[in-house]
C-alpha beads as a LAMMPS data file, in Angstrom:
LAMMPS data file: protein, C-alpha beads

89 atoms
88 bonds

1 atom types
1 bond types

-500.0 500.0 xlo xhi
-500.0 500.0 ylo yhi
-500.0 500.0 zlo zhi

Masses

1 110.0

Atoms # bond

1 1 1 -21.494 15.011 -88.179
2 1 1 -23.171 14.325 -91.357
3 1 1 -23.933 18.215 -91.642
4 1 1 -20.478 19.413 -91.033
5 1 1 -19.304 17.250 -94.005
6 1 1 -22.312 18.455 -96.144
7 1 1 -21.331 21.862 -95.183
8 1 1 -17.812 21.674 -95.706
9 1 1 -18.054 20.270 -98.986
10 1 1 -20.387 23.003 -100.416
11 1 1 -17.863 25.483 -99.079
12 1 1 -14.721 23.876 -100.673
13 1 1 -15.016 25.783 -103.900
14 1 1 -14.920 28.494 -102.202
15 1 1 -12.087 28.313 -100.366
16 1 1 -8.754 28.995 -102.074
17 1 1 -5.348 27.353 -102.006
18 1 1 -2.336 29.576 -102.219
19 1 1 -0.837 28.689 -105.966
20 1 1 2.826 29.094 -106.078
21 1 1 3.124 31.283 -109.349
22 1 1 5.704 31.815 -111.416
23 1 1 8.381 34.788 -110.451
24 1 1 10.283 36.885 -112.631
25 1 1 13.728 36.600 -112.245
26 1 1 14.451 37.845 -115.726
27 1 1 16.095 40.845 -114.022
28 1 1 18.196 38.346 -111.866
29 1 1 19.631 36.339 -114.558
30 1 1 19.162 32.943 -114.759
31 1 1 16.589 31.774 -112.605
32 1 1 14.063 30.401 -114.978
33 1 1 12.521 27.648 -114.080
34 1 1 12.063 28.424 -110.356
35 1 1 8.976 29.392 -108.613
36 1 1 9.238 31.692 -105.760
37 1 1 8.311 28.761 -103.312
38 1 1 11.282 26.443 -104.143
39 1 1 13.783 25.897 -101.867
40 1 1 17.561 26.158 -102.487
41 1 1 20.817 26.351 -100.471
42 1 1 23.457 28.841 -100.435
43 1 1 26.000 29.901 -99.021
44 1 1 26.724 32.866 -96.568
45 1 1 29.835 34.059 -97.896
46 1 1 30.764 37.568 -98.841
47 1 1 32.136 35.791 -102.626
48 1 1 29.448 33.841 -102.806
49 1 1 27.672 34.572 -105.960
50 1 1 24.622 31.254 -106.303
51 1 1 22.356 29.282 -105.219
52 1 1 22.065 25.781 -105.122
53 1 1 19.414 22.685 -105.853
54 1 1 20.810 20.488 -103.257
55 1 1 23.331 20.185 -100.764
56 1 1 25.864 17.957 -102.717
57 1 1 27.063 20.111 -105.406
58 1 1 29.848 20.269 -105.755
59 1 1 29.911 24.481 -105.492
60 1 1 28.088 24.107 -102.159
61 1 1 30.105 21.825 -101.073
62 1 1 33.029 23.889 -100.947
63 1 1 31.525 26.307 -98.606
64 1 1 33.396 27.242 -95.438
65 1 1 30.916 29.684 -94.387
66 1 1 27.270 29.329 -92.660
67 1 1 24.777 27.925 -95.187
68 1 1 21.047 28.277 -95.273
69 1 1 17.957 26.573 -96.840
70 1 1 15.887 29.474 -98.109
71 1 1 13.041 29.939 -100.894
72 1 1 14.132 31.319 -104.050
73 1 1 11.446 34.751 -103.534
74 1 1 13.467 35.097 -99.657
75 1 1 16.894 35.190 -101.168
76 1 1 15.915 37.862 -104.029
77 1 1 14.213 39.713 -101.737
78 1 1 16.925 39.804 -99.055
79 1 1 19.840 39.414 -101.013
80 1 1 19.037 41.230 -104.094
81 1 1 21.012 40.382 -107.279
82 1 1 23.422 38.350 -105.191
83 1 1 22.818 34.812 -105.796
84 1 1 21.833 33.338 -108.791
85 1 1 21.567 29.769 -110.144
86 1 1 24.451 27.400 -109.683
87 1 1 25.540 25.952 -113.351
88 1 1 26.437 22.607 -111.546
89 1 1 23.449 21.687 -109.652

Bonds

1 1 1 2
2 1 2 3
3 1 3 4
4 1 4 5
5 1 5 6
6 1 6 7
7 1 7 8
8 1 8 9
9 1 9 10
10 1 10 11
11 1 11 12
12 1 12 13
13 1 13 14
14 1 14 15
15 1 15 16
16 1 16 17
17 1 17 18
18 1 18 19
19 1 19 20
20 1 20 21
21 1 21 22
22 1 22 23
23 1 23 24
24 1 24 25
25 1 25 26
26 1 26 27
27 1 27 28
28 1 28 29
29 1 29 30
30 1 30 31
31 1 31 32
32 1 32 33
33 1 33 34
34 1 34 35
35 1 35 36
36 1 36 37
37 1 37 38
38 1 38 39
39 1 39 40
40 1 40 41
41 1 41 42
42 1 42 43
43 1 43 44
44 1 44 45
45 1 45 46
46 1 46 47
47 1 47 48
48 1 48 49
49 1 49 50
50 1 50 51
51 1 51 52
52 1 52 53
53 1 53 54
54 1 54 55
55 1 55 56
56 1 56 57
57 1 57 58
58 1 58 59
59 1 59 60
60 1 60 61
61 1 61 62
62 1 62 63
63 1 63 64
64 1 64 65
65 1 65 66
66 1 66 67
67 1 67 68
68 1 68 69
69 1 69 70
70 1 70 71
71 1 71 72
72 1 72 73
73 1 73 74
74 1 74 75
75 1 75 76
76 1 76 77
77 1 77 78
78 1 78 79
79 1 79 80
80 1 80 81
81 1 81 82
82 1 82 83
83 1 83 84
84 1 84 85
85 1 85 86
86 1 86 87
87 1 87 88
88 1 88 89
């Protein structure tokens, strides 16, 4: 058992973490602040134009449409220039 640890702790350098890094969502407008991991809601309306920080802004909340917690990279990538961040939240 002893070994295992011993061995495992040698090899920790070694192993790597996935970083979230920092995205550039200059072309998206602005999204500064945001890493691609973060999570925000939105909603899935064809006028909806942002995304939110939490559920209870007030923007969000006057969704009638599906809504969805997604990371900031998913939405870009699936949505495009749809979304971008809500001024309230």
């Amino acid at each position: 058992m002893k070994q295992i640890a011993f061995i495992l702790l040698l090899l920790l350098p070694f192993i790597s973490c996935k970083e979230a890094t920092q995205h550039d969502f200059s072309q998206y407008g602005s999204s500064a602040g945001f890493i691609e991991t973060d999570e925000v809601w939105i909603c899935d309306s064809p006028n909806a134009y942002a995304y939110h920080n939490n559920e209870y802004c007030s923007g969000f909340n006057r969704c009638n449409h599906s809504t969805a917690l997604l990371s900031v990279f998913k939405i870009q990538k699936e949505y495009g220039n749809k979304y971008r961040k809500c001024k309230r939240s």
